[in-house]
Backbone bond lengths (Angstrom), bond angles and torsions (degrees), N, CA, C in turn:
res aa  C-N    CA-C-N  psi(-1)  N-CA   C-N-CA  omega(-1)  CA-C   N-CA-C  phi
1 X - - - 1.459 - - 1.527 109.64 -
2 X 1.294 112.91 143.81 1.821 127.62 -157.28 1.825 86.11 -95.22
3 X 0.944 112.65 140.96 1.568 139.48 157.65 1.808 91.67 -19.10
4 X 1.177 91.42 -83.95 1.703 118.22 169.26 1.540 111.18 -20.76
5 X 1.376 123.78 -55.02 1.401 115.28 -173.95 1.595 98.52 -95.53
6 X 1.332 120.55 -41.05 1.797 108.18 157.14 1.357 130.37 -0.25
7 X 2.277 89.91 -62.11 1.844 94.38 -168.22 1.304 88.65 -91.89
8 X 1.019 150.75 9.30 1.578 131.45 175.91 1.250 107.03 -93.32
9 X 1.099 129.87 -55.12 1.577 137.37 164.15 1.494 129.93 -41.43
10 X 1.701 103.75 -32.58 1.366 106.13 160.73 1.632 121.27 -67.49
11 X 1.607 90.98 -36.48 1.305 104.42 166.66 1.350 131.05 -50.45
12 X 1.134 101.58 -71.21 1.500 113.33 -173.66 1.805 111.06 -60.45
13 X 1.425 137.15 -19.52 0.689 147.53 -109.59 2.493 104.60 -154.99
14 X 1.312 72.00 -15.32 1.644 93.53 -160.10 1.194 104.17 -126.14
15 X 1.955 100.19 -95.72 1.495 108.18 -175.48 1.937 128.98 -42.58
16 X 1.798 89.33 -59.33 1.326 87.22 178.68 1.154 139.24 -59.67
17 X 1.654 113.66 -33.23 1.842 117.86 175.38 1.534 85.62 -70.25
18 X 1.224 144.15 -66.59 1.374 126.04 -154.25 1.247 112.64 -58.93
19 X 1.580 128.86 -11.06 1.415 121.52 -177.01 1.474 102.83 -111.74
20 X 1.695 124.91 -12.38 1.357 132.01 157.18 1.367 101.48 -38.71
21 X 1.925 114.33 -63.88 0.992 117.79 -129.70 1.680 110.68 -80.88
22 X 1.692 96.01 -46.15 1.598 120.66 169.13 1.923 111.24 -44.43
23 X 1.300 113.94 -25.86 1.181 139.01 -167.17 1.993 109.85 -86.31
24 X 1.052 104.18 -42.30 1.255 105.65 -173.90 1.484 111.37 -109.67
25 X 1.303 112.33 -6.01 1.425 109.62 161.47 1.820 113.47 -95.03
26 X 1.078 106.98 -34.27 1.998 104.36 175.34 1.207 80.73 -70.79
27 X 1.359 151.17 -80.84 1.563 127.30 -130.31 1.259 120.09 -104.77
28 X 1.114 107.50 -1.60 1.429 98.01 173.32 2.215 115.98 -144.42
29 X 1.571 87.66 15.65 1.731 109.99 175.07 1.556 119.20 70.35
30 X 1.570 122.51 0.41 0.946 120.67 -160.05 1.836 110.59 -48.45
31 X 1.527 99.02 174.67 1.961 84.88 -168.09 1.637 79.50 -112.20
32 X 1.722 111.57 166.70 1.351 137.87 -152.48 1.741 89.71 -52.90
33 X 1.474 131.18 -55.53 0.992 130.94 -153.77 1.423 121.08 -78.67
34 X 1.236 112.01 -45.61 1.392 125.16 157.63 1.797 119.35 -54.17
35 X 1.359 135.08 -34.92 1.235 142.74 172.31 1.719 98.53 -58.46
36 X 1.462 94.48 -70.91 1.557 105.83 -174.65 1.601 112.42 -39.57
37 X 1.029 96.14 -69.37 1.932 111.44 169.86 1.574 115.44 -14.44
38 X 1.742 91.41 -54.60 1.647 100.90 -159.69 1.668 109.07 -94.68
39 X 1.875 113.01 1.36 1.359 114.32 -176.27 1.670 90.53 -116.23
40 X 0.577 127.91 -11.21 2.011 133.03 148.63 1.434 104.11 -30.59
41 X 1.392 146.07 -62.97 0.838 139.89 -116.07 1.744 75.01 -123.77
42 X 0.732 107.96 -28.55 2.150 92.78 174.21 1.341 118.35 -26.46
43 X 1.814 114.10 -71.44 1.242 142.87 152.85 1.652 116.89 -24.06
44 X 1.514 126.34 -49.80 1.214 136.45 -166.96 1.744 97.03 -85.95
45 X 1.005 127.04 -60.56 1.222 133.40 168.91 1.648 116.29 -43.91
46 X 0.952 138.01 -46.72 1.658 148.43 170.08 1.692 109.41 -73.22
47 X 0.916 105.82 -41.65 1.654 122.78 173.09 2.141 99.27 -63.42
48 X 1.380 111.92 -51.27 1.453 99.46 -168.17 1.373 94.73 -77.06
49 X 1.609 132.36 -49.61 1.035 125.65 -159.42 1.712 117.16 -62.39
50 X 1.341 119.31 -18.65 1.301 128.64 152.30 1.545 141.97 -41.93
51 X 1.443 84.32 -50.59 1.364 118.21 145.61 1.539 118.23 -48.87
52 X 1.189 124.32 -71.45 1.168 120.76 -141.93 1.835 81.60 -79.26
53 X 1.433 131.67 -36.42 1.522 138.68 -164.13 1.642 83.10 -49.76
54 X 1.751 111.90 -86.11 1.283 104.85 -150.47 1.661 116.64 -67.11
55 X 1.140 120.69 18.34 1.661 126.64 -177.86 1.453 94.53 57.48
56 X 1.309 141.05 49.95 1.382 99.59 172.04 1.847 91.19 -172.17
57 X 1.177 121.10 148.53 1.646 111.75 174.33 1.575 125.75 -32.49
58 X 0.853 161.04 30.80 1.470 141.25 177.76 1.857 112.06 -12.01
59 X 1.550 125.77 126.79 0.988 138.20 171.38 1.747 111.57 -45.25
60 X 1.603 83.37 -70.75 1.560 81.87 -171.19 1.692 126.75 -78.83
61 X 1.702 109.87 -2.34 1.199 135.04 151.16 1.298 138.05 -40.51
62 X 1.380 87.33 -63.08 1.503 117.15 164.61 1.597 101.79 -56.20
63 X 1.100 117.00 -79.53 1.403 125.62 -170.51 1.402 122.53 -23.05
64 X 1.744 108.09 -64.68 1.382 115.31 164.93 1.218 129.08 -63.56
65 X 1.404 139.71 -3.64 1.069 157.34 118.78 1.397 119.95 -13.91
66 X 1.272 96.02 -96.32 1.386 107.85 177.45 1.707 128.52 -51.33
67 X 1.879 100.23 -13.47 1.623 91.53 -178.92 1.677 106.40 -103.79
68 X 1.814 83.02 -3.19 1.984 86.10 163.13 1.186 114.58 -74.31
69 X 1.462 126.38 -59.21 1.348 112.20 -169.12 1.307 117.17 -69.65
70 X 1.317 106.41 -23.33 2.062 108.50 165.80 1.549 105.47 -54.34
71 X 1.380 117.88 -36.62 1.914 108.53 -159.83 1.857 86.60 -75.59
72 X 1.640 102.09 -41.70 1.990 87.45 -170.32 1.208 122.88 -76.10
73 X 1.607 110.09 -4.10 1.591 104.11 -176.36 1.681 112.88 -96.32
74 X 1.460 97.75 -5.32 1.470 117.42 149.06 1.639 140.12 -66.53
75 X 1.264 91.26 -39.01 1.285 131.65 177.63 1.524 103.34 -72.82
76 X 1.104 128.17 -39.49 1.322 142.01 170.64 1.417 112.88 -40.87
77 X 1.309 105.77 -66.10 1.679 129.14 -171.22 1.640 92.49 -91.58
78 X 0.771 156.39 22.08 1.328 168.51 119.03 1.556 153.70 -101.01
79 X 1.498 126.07 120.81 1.219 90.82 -179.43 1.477 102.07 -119.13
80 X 1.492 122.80 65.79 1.403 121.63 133.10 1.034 138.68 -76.15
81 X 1.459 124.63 138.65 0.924 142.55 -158.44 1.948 110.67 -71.72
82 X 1.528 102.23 -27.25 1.524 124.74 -159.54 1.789 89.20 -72.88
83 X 1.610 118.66 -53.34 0.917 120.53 -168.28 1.697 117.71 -38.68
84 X 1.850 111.55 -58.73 1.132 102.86 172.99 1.781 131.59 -84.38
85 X 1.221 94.98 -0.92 1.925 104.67 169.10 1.408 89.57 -65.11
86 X 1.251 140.61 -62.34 1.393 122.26 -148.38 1.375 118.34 -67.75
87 X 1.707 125.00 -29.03 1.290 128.21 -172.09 1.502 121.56 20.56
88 X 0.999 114.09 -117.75 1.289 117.75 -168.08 1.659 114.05 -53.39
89 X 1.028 125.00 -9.90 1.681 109.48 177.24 1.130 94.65 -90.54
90 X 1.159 142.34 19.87 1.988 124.74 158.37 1.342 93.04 -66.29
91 X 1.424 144.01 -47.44 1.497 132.18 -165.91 1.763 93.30 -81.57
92 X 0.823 131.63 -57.63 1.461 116.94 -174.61 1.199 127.50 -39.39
93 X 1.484 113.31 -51.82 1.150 136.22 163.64 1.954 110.67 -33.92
94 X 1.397 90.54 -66.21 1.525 109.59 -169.91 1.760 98.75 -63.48
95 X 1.196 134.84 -24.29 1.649 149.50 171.34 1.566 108.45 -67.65
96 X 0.935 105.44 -55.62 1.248 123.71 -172.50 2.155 108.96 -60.92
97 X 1.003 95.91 -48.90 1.241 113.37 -150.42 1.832 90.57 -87.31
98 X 1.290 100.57 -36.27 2.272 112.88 172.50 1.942 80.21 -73.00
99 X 1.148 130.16 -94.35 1.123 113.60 -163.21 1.771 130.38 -20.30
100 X 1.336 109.75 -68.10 1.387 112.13 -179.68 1.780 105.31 -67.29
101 X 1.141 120.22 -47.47 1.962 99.44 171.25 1.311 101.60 -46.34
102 X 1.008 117.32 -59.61 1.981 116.22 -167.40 1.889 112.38 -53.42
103 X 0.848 116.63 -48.13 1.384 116.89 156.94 1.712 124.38 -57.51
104 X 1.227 127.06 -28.39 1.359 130.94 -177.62 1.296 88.27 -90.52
105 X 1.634 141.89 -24.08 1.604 119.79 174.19 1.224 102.04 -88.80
106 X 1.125 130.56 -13.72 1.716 113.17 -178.02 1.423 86.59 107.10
107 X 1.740 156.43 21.88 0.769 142.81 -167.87 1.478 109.36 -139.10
108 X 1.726 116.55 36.50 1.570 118.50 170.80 1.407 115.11 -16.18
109 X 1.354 128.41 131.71 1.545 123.08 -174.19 1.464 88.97 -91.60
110 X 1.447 135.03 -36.78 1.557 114.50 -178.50 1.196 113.48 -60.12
111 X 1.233 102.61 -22.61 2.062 105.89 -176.25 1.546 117.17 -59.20
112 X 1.586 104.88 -46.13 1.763 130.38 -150.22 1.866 84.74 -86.13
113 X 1.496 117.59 -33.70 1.820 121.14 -177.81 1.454 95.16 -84.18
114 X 1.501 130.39 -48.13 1.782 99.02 169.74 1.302 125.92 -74.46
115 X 1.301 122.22 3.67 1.079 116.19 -178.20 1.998 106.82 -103.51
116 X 1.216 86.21 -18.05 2.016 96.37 173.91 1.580 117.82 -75.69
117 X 1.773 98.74 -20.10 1.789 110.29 -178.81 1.711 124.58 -97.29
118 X 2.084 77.74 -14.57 1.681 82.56 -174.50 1.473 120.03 -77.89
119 X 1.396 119.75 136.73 1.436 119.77 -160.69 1.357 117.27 -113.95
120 X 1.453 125.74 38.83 1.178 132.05 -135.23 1.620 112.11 -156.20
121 X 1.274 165.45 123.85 1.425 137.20 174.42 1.727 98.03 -76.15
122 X 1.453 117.27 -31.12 1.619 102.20 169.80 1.514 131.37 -60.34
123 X 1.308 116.52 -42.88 1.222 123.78 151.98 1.623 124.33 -28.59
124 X 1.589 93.11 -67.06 2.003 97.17 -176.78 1.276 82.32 -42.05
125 X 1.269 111.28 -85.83 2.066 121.82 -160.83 1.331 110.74 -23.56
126 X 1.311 108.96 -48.37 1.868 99.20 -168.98 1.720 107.42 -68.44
127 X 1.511 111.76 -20.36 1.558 124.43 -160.51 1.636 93.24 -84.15
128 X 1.591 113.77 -51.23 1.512 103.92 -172.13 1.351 122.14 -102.07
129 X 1.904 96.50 24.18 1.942 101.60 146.55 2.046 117.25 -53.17
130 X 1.112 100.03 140.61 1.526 93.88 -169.89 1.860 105.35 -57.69
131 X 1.324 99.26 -53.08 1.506 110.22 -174.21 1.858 104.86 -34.25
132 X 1.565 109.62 -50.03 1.274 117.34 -170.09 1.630 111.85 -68.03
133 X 1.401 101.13 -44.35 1.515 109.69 162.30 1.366 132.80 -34.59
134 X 1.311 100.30 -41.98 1.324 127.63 -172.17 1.465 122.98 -61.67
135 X 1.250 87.47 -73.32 1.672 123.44 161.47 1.614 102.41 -34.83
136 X 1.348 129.94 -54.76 1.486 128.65 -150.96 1.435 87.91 -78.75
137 X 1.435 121.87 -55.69 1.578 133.77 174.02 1.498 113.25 -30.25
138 X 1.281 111.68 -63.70 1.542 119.82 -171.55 2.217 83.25 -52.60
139 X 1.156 113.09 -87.63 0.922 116.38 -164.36 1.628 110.71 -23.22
140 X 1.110 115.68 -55.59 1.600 121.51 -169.63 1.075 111.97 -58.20
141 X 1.770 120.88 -43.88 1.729 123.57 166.61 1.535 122.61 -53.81
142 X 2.098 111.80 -21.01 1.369 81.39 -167.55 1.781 86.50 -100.21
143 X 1.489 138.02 -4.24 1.343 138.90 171.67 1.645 102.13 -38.49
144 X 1.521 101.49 -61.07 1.283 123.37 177.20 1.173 128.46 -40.72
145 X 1.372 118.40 -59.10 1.422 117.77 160.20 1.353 122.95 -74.09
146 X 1.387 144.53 -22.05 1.152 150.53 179.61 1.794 94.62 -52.93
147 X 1.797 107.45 -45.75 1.529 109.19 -156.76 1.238 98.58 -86.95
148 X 1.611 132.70 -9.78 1.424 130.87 166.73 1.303 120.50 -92.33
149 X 1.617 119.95 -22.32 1.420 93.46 149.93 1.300 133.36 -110.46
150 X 1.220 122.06 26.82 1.444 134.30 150.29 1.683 115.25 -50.19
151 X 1.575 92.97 -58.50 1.277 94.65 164.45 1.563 132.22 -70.53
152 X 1.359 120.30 -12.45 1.190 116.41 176.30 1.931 106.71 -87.43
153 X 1.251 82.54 -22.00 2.094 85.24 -177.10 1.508 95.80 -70.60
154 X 1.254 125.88 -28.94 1.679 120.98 -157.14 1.876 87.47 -91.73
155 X 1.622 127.35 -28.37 1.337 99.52 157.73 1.082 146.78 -45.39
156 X 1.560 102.57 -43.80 1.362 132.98 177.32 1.461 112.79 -77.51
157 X 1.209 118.29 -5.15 1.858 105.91 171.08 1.432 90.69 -97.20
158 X 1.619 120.86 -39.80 1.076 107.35 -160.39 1.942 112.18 -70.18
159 X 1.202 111.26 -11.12 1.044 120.81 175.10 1.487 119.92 -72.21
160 X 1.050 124.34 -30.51 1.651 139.69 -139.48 1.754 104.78 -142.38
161 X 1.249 122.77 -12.54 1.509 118.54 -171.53 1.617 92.29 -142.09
162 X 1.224 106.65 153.82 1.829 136.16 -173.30 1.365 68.33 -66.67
163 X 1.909 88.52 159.57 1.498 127.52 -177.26 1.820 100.21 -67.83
164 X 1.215 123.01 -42.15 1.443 131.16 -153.18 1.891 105.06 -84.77
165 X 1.242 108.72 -35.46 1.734 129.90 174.89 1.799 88.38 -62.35
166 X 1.254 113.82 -56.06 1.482 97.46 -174.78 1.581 135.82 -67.64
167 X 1.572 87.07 -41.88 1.662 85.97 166.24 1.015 119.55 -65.49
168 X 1.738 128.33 -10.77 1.100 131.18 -173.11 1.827 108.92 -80.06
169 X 1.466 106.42 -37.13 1.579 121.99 -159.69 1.932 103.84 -92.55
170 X 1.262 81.70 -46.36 1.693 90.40 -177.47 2.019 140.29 -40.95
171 X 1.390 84.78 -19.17 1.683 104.14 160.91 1.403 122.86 -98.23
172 X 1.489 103.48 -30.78 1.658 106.61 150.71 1.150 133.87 -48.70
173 X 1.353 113.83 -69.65 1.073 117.16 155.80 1.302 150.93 -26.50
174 X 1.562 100.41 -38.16 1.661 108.81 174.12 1.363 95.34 -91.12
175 X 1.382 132.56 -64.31 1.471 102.20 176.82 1.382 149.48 -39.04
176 X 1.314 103.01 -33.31 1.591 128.43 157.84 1.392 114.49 -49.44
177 X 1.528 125.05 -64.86 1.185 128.18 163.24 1.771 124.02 -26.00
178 X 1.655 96.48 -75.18 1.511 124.32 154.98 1.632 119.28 -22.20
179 X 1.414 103.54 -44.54 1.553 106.39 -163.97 1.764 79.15 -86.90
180 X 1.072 81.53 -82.20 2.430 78.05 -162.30 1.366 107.32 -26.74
181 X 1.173 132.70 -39.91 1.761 125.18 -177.78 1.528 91.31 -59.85
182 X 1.204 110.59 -82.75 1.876 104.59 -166.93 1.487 125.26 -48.53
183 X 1.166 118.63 -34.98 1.531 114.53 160.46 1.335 131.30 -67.27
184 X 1.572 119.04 -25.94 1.246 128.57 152.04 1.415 118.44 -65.56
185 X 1.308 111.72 -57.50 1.750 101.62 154.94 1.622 127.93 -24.59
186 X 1.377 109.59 -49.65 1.674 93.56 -159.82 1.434 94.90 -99.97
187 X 1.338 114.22 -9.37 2.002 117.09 154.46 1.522 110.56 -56.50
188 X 1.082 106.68 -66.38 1.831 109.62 -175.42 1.563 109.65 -66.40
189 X 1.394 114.05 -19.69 1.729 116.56 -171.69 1.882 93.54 -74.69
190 X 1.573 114.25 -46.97 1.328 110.87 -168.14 1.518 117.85 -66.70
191 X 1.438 90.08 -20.50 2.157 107.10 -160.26 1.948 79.87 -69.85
192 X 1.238 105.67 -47.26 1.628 103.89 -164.30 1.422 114.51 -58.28
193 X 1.145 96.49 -44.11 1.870 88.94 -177.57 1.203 121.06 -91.63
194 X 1.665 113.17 2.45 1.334 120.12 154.07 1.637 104.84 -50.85
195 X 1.081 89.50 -81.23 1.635 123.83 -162.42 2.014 94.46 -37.92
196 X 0.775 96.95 -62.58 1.512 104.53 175.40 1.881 127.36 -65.39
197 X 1.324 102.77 -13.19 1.594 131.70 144.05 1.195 117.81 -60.16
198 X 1.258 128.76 -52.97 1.484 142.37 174.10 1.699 115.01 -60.39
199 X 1.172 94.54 -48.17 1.303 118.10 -158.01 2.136 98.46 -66.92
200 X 1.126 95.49 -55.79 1.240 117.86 162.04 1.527 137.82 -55.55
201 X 1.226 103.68 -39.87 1.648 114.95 154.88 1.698 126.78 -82.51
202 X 1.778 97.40 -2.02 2.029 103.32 171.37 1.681 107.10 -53.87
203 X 1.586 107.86 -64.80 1.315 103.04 -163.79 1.668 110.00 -57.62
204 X 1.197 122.56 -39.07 1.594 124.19 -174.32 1.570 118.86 -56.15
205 X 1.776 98.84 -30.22 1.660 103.33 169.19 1.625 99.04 -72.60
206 X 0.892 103.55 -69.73 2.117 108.00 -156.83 1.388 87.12 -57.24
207 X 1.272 143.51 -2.17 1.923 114.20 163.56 1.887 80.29 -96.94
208 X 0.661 154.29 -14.22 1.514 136.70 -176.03 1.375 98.43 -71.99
209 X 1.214 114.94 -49.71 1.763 119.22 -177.15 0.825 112.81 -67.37
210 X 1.711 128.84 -64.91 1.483 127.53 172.68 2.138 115.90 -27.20
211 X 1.372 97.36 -56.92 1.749 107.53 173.39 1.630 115.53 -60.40
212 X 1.452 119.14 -11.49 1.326 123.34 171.07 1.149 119.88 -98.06
């Protein structure tokens, strides 16, 4: 994602429901659930029309989409307020939660997708060395948890902070989240194949010495 769609997304996604929301309750009294309800659809609306621009699905388009009209058709049969604060972490949640089972069976989902892209019989081989295995696993458990407690922190704001602080924080947050997992990723991805560089060049020194 471009800088560029970053601030729009914070935008679209942040600013405006929180200034929908602040907006329709000073001026015109609306109550928490009904405001929320009607600044929901900011996100859903910008999300289809994206859609409809590039003719064609957008991933992460799609996505927010679909966990909008899931939060209102919830919202429907409900009138908590919690239902539509959470939006988008129903898929995180649901990511999070496929990641870490898949790692506790021995079945990393990043592992089973490099191994579905690799086009190569050297590739498979280098992928289903255990060490490499390993490595993808660790990674996939902490994706996993990063996206389960994202969602558990967004309980806890939603518990503990006004409706308007959240819509305000809640895209922060996941990007924030988002950003430290992947930058820690390609920190711990490099430390590994250091380490395993080293590890690998021991025996080639001590026969150099042994021959000296």
């Amino acid at each position: 994602m471009s800088k560029k769609e970053l601030v729009f997304d914070l935008l679209v996604n942040g600013l405006l429901p929180w200034a929908g929301y602040v907006f329709l309750q000073s001026r015109y009294g609306w109550s928490d659930y009904h405001a929320l309800l009607a600044v929901t659809v900011i996100p859903g609306f910008f999300a289809l029309v994206g859609i409809v621009r590039k003719g064609r699905p957008d991933l992460i388009a799609t996505i927010s989409l679909i966990t909008i009209l899931l939060s209102l058709g919830l919202a429907a049969a409900s009138d908590d307020t919690r239902v539509l604060q959470i939006r988008e972490s129903y898929i995180t949640l649901i990511m999070g939660v496929v990641f870490v089972v898949s790692s506790l069976i021995g079945k990393p989902i990043l592992w089973l997708l490099a191994m579905h892209q690799a086009k190569t019989e050297e590739q498979k081989a280098a992928l289903s060395h255990p060490l490499r295995r390993k490595m993808l696993g660790t990674v996939n458990a902490v994706w996993g948890w990063s996206f389960v407690l994202e969602f558990a922190a967004k309980l806890w704001m939603i518990a503990k902070l006004p409706i308007a602080r959240v819509l305000a924080l809640s895209p922060i947050m996941f990007y924030g989240v988002t950003a430290i997992t992947f930058f820690w990723t390609l920190w711990w991805l490099k430390r590994q194949v250091r380490k395993q560089a080293l590890e690998a060049a021991k025996p080639s020194l001590g026969s150099l010495t042994k021959s000296d």
